[in-house]
C-alpha positions as CSV (number, residue, x, y, z in Angstrom):
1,X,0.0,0.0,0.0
2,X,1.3,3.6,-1.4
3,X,0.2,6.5,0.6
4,X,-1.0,8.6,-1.7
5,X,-4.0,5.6,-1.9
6,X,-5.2,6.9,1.4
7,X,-6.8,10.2,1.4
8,X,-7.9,12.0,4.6
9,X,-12.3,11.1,3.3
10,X,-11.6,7.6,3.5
11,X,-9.6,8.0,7.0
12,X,-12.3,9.7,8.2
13,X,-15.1,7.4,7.1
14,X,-13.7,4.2,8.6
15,X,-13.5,5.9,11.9
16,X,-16.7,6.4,12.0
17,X,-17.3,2.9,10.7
18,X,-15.6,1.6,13.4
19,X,-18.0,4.0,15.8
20,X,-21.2,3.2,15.1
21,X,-20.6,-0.4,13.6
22,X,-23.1,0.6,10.5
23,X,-23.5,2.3,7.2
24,X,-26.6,3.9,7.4
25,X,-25.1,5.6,11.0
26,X,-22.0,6.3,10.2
27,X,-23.2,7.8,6.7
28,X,-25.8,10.2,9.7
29,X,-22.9,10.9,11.3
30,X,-20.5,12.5,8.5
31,X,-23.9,14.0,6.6
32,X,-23.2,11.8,3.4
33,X,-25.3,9.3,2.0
34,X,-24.8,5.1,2.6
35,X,-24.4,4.5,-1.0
36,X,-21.1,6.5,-1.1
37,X,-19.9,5.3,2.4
38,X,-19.8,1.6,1.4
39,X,-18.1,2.7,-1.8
40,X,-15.5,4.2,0.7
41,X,-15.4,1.2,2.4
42,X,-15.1,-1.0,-1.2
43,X,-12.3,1.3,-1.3
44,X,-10.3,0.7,2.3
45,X,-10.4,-2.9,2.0
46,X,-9.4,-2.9,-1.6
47,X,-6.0,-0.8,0.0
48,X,-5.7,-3.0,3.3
49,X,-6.4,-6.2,1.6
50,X,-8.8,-7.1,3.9
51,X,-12.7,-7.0,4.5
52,X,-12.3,-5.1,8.0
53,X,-16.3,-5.1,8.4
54,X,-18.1,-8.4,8.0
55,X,-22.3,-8.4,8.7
56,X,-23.2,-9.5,11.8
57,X,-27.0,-9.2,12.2
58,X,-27.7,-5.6,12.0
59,X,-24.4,-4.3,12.9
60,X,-20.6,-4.4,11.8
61,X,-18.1,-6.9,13.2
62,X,-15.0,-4.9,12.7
63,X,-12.5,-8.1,11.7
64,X,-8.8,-8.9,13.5
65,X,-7.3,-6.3,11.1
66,X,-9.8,-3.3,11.8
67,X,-9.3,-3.7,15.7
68,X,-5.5,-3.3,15.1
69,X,-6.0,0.0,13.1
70,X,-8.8,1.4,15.5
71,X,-6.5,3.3,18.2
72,X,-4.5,4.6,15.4
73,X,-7.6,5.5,13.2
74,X,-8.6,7.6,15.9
75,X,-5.9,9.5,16.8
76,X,-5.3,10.3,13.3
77,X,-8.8,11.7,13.1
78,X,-8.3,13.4,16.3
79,X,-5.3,15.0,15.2
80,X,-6.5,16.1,12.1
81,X,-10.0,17.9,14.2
82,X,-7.5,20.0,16.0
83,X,-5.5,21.1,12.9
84,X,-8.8,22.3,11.7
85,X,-10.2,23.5,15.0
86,X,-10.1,27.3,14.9
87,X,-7.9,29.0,17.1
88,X,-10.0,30.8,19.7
89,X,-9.3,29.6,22.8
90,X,-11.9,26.7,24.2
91,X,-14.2,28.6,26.7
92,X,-16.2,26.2,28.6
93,X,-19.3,28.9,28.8
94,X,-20.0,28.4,24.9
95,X,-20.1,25.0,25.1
96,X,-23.9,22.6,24.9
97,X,-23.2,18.9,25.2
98,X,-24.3,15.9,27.1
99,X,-22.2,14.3,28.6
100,X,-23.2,10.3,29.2
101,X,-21.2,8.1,32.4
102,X,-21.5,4.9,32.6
103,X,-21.4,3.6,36.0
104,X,-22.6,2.1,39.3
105,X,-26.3,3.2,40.4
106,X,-25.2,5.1,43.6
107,X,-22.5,7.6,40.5
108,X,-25.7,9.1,40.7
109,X,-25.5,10.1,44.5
110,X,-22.0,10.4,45.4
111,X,-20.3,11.8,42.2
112,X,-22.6,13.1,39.4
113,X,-24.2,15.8,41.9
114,X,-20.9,17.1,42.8
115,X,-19.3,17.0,39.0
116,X,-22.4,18.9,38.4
117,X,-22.0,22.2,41.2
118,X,-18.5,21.9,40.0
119,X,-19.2,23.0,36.4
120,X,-22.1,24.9,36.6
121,X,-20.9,28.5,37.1
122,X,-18.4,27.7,34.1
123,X,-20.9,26.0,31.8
124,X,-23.9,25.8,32.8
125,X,-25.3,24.4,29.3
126,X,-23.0,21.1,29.9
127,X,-25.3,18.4,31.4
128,X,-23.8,15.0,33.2
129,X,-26.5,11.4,33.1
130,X,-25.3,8.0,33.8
131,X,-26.4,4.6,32.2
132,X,-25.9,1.4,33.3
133,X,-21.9,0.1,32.9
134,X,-22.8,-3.7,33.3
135,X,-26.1,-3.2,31.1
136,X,-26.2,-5.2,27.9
137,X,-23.7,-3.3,25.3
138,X,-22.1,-1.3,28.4
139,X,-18.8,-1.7,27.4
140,X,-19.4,-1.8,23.5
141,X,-20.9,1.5,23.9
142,X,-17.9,2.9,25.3
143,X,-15.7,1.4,22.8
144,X,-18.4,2.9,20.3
145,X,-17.7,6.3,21.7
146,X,-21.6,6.3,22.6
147,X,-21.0,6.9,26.4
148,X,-18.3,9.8,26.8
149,X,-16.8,7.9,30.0
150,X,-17.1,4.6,31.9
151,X,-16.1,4.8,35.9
152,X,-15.6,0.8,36.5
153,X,-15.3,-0.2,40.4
154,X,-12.4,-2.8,40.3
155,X,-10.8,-3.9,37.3
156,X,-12.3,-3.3,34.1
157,X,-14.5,-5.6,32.0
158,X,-13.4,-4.7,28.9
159,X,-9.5,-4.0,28.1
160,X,-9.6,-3.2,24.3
161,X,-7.1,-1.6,22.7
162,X,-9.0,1.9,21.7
163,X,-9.9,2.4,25.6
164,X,-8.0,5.1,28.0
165,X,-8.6,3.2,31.7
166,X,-6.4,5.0,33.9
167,X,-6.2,4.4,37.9
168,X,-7.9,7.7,39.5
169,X,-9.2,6.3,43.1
170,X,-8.1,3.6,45.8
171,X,-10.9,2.2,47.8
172,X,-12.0,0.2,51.1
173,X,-14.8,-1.7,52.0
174,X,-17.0,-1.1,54.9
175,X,-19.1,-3.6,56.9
176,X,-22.6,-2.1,58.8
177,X,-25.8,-3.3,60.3
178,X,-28.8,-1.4,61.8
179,X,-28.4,0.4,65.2
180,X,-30.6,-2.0,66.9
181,X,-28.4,-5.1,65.8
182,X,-27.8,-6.9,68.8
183,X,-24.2,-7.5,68.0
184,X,-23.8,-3.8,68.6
185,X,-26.7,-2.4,71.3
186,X,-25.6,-4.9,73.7
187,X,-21.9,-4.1,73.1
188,X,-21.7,-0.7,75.0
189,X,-19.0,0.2,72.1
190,X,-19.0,3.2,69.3
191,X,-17.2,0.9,67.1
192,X,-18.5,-3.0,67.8
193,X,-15.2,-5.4,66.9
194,X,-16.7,-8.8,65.8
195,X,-14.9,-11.7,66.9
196,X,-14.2,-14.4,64.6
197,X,-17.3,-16.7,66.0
198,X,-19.7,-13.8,65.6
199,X,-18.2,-12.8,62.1
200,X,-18.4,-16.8,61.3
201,X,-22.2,-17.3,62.7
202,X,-24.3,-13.9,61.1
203,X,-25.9,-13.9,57.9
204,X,-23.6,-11.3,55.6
205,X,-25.3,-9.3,52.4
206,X,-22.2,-8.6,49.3
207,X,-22.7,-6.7,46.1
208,X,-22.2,-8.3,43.4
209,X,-22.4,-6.9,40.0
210,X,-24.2,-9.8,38.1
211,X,-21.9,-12.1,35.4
212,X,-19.5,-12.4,38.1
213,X,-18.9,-15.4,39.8
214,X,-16.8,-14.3,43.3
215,X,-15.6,-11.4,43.7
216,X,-12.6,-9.9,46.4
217,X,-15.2,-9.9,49.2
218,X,-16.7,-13.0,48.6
219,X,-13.5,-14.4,48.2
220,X,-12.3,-13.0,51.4
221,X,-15.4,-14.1,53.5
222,X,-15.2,-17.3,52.3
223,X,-11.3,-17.6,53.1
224,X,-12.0,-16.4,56.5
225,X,-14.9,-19.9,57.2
226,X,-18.3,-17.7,56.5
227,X,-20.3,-20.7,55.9
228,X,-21.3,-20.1,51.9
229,X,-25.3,-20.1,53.1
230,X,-24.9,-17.1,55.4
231,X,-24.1,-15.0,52.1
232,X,-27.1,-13.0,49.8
233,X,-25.4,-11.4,46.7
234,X,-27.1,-8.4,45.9
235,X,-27.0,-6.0,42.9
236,X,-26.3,-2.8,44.5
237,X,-25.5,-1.4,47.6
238,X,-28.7,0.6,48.3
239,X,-30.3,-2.6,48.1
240,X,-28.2,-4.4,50.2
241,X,-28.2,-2.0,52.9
242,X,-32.4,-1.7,53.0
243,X,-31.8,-5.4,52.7
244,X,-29.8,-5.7,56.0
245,X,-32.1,-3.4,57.8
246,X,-34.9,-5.2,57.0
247,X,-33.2,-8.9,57.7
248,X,-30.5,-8.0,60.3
249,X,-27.5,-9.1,58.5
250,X,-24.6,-7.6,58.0
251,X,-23.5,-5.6,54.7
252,X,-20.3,-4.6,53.1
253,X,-20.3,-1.9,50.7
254,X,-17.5,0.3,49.3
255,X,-16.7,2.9,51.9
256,X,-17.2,5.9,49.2
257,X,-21.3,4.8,48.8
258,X,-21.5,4.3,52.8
259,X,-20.2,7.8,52.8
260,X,-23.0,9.0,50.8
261,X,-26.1,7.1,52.3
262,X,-25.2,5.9,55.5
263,X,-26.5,9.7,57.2
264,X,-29.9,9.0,55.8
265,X,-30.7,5.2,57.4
266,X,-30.2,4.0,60.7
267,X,-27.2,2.1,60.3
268,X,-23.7,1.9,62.1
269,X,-20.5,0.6,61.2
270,X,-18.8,-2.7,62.8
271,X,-15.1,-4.2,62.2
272,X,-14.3,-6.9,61.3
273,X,-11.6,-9.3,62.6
274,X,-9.5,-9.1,59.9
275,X,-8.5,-6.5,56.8
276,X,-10.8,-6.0,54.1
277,X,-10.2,-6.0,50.6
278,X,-9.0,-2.8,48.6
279,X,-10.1,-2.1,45.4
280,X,-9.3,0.0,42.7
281,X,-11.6,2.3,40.9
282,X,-10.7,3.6,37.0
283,X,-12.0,6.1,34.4
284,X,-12.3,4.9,31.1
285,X,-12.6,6.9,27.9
286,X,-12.7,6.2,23.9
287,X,-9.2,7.3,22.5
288,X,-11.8,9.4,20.2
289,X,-12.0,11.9,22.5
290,X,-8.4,12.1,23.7
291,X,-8.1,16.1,21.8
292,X,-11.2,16.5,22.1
293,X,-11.1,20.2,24.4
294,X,-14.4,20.0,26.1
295,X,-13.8,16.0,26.7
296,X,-10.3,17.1,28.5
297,X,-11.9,20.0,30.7
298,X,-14.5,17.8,32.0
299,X,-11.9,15.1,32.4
300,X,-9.7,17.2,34.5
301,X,-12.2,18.4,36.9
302,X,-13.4,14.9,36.9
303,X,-10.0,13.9,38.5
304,X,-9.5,17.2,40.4
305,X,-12.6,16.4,42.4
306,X,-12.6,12.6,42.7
307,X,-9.4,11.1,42.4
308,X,-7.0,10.0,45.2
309,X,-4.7,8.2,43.6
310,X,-1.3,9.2,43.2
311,X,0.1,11.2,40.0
312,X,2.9,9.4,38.2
């Protein structure tokens, strides 16, 4: 393959092939008709020798070869928006775009609210939702560059080579139960310290997102002789702590959601005998969006506000 085979159209048009996994959307998104994007994409696999997009149901399976040339595909692109990008600086106040997260339910409690008082004197015509990260097509919408950001609680579930996931947050767990628990109204203590017995002997509620089989808690509890039947997996942890209120187990939850709802219920925290679990939380983007000027402000208050983990 010559260079000069390889205009800047045809770049252009297999990124967004590679986006929205269709020729009718992809031909939406560059304002051109379908007929002359598939005869663009004739074209690119005439010059990479290779069909790069085979039909799967009503999408685009990009093939082997089309995976390896994504990241670079969009950089490319990227690059070539800022060379054409006037000059004026970006100014945040001029700016009208959705952003979309994809996350855990309680984003919507501890994080987005926050984001949101953040960036509203700056630009107030930004707006911040959240979707579902482990819904059907979670991840493929972020490789898709349909969701502007994915925050994944422990290690993500998709690791494909067009995805930024960088570390931004170190978490622990903490384990509570309702006031009235006997474990802790007959202990006289602010802090009730289970003993291994008691931890060993009382029901215990555990997120867990669904498609997983153990996760670090589970595994833990198990390790440290929690009988298997004294465990309810639940889906989130609002539902696990109404859960333990109503039943008088015990929950864990990731510290930074007990931090949010905790002040609101009638629950107390309890130690256990041993260490928890850490786990790491990371932000994920589409390399898409790596020049992209509005994408990079609201990334960098996004880390300002929320991150703890250390800068390399």
């Amino acid at each position: 393959m010559h260079l000069k085979e390889l205009d800047a159209n045809l770049i252009v048009v297999l990124d967004a092939l590679l986006i929205d996994a269709s020729v009718t959307k992809a031909a939406e998104r560059l304002g051109r008709s379908p007929s002359a994007v598939s005869h663009a994409l004739a074209n690119l696999r005439h010059i990479f020798s290779d069909e790069l997009f085979v039909r799967a149901g009503q999408r685009l399976a990009p093939t082997a070869r089309a995976k390896e040339l994504a990241p670079s595909i969009h950089i490319i692109v990227s690059g070539l928006e800022s060379l054409l990008r006037p000059t004026t600086p970006f100014d945040p106040g001029t700016q009208e775009r959705r952003f979309i997260f994809a996350g855990p339910e309680l984003t919507e409690l501890y994080l987005l609210p926050a984001l949101r008082r953040e960036i509203k004197s700056e630009a107030p015509n930004i707006t911040l939702d959240r979707v579902p990260l482990e819904a059907p097509g979670g991840y493929e919408n972020l490789r898709l560059g349909r969701t502007d950001f994915a925050l994944s609680e422990g290690e993500p579930g998709s690791t494909v080579a067009d995805i930024t996931w960088q570390l931004i947050r170190k978490e622990s767990y903490v384990t509570l139960c309702k006031k009235s628990h006997e474990l802790v109204s007959n202990s006289g203590l602010e802090t009730k310290k289970l003993t291994p017995k008691e931890f060993s002997t009382t029901p215990h509620i555990i997120i867990q997102a669904s498609g997983l089989k153990n996760g670090p808690v589970e595994e833990e509890f198990l390790k440290r002789k929690l009988p298997k039947g004294l465990i309810t997996r639940v889906s989130s942890s609002l539902t696990g702590l109404l859960l333990a209120l109503e039943t008088g187990a015990l929950v864990t939850i990731p510290r930074l959601h007990a931090s949010t709802i905790t002040e609101h219920l009638a629950v107390t925290e309890v130690t256990l005998p041993f260490t928890q679990p850490a786990f790491e939380i990371y932000l994920g983007w589409h390399r898409s969006f790596e020049r992209d000027e509005c994408h990079q402000w609201l990334r960098q208050i996004f880390l300002t506000h929320f991150s703890n983990a250390p800068t390399a």
